[in-house]
Backbone as JSON, one array per atom type, in Angstrom:
{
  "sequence": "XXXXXXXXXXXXXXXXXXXXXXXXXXXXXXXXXXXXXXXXXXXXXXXXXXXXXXXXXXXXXXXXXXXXXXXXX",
  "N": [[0.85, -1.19, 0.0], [0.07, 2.33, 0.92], [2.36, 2.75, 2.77], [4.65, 2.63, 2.28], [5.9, 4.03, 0.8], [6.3, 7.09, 1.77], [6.9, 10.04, 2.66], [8.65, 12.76, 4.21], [7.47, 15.18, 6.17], [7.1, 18.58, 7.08], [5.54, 18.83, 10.15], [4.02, 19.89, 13.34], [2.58, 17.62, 13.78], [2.26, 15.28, 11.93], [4.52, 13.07, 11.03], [4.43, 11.78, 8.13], [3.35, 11.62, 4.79], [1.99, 9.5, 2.18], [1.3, 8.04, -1.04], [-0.32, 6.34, -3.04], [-1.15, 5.56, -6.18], [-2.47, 3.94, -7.71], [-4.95, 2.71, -6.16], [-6.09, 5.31, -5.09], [-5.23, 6.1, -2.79], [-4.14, 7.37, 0.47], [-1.65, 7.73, 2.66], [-1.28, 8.66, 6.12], [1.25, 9.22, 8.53], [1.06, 9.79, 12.36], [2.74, 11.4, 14.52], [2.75, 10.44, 16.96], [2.45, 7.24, 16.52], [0.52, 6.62, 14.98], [-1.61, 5.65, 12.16], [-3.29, 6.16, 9.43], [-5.49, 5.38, 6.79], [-6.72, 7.03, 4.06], [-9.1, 7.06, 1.91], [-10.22, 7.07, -2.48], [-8.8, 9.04, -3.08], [-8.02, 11.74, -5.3], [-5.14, 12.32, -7.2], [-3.95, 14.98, -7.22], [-4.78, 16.01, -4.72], [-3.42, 14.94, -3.04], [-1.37, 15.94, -3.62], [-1.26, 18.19, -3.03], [-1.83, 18.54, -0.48], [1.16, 17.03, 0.66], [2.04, 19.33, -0.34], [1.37, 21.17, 1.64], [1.63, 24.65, 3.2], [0.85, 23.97, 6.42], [0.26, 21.14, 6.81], [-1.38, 19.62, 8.53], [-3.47, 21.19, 8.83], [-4.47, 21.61, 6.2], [-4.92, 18.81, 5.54], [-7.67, 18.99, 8.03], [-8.46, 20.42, 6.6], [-9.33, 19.52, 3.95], [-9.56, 16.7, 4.28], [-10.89, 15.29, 6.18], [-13.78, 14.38, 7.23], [-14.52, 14.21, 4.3], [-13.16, 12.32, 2.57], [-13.6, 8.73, 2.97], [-12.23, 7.05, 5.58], [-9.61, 5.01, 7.94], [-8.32, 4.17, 10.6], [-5.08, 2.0, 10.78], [-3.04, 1.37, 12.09]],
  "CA": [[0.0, 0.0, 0.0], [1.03, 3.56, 0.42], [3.2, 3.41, 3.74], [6.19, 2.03, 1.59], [6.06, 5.57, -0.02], [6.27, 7.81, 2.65], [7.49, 11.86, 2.24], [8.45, 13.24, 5.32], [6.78, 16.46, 6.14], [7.42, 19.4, 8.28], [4.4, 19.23, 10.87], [4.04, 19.39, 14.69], [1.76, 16.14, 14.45], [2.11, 14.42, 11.24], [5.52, 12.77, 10.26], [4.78, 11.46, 7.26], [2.46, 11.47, 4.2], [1.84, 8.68, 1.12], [-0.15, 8.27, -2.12], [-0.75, 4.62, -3.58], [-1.79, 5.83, -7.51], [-3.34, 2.39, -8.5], [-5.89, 2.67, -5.14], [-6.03, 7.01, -4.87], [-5.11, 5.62, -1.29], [-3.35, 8.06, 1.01], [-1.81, 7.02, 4.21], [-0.71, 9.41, 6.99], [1.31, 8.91, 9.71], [1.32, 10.84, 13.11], [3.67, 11.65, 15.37], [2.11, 9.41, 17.84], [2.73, 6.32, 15.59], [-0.68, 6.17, 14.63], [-1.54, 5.3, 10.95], [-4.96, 6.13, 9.03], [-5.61, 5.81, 5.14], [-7.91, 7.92, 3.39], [-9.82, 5.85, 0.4], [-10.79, 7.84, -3.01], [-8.21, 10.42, -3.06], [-7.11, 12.31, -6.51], [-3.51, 12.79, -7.24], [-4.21, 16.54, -6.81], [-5.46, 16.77, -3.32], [-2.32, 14.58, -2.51], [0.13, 16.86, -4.02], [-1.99, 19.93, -1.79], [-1.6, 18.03, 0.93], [1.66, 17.29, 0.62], [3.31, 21.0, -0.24], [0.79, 22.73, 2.29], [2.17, 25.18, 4.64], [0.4, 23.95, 7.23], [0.02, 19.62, 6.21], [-2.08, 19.54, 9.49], [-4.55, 22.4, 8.5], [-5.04, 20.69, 5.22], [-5.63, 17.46, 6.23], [-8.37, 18.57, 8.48], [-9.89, 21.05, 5.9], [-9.95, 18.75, 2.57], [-9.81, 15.35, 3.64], [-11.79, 14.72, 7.15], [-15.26, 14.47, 6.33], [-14.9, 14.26, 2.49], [-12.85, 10.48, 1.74], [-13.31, 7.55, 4.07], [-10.49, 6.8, 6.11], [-9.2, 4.32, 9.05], [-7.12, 3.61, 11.12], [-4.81, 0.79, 10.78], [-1.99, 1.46, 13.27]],
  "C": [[0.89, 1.25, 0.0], [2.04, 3.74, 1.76], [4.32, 3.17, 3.04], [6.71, 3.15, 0.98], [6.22, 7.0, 0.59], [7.16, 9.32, 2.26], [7.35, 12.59, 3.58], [7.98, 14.91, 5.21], [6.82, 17.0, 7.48], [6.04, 19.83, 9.24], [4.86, 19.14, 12.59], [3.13, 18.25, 14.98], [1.45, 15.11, 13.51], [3.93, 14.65, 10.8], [5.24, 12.14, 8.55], [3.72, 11.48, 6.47], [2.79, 10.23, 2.55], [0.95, 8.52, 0.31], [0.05, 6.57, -2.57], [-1.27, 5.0, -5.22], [-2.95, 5.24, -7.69], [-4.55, 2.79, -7.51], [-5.99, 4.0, -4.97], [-5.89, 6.4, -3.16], [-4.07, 7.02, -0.57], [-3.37, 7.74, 2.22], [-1.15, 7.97, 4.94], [-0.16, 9.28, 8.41], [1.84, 10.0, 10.82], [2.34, 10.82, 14.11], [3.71, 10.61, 16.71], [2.1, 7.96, 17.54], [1.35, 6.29, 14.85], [-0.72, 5.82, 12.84], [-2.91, 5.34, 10.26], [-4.5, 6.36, 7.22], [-7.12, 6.21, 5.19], [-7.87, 7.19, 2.17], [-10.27, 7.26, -0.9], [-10.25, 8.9, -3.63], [-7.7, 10.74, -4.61], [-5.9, 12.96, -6.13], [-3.44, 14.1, -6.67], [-4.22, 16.81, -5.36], [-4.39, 16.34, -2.68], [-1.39, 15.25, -2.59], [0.12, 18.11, -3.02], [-1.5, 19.48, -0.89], [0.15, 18.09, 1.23], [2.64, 18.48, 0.4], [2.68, 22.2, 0.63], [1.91, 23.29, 2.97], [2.17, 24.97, 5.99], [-0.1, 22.58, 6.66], [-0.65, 19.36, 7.28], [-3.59, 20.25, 8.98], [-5.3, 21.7, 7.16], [-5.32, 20.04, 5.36], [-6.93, 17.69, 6.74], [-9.29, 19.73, 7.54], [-10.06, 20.49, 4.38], [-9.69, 17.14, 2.86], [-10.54, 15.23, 5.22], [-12.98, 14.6, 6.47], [-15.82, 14.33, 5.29], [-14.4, 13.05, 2.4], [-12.95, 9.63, 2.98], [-12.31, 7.42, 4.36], [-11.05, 5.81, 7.1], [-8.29, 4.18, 9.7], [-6.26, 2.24, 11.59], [-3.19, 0.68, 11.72], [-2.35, 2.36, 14.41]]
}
């Protein structure tokens, strides 16, 4: 899946972000070890995500509520 792909990112609560192409899968991991994919995702919103200013802020204003997610760690 997409943790094998990981892009570290400058946040106070997310180390790391991943995209999966084949599945629009995106997996995020937090500082806390935790681990949640988001289902659905276009390349686009991954790339946002990845170069925000704020990869926290994004996260919770274009992907909570809008793609299924879980947590699997």
């Amino acid at each position: 899946m997409c943790e094998d792909k990981m892009f570290q990112v400058s946040s106070s609560n997310i180390q790391g972000v991943g995209y999966d192409e084949a599945t629009e899968t995106v997996c995020v991991r937090f500082l806390n070890g935790s681990l949640y994919v988001y289902k659905g995702v276009p390349a686009h919103e991954f790339e946002g995500l990845k170069n925000a200013p704020s990869v926290g802020s994004y996260l919770h204003r274009n992907f909570k509520n809008v793609y299924p997610y879980e947590r699997i760690e």
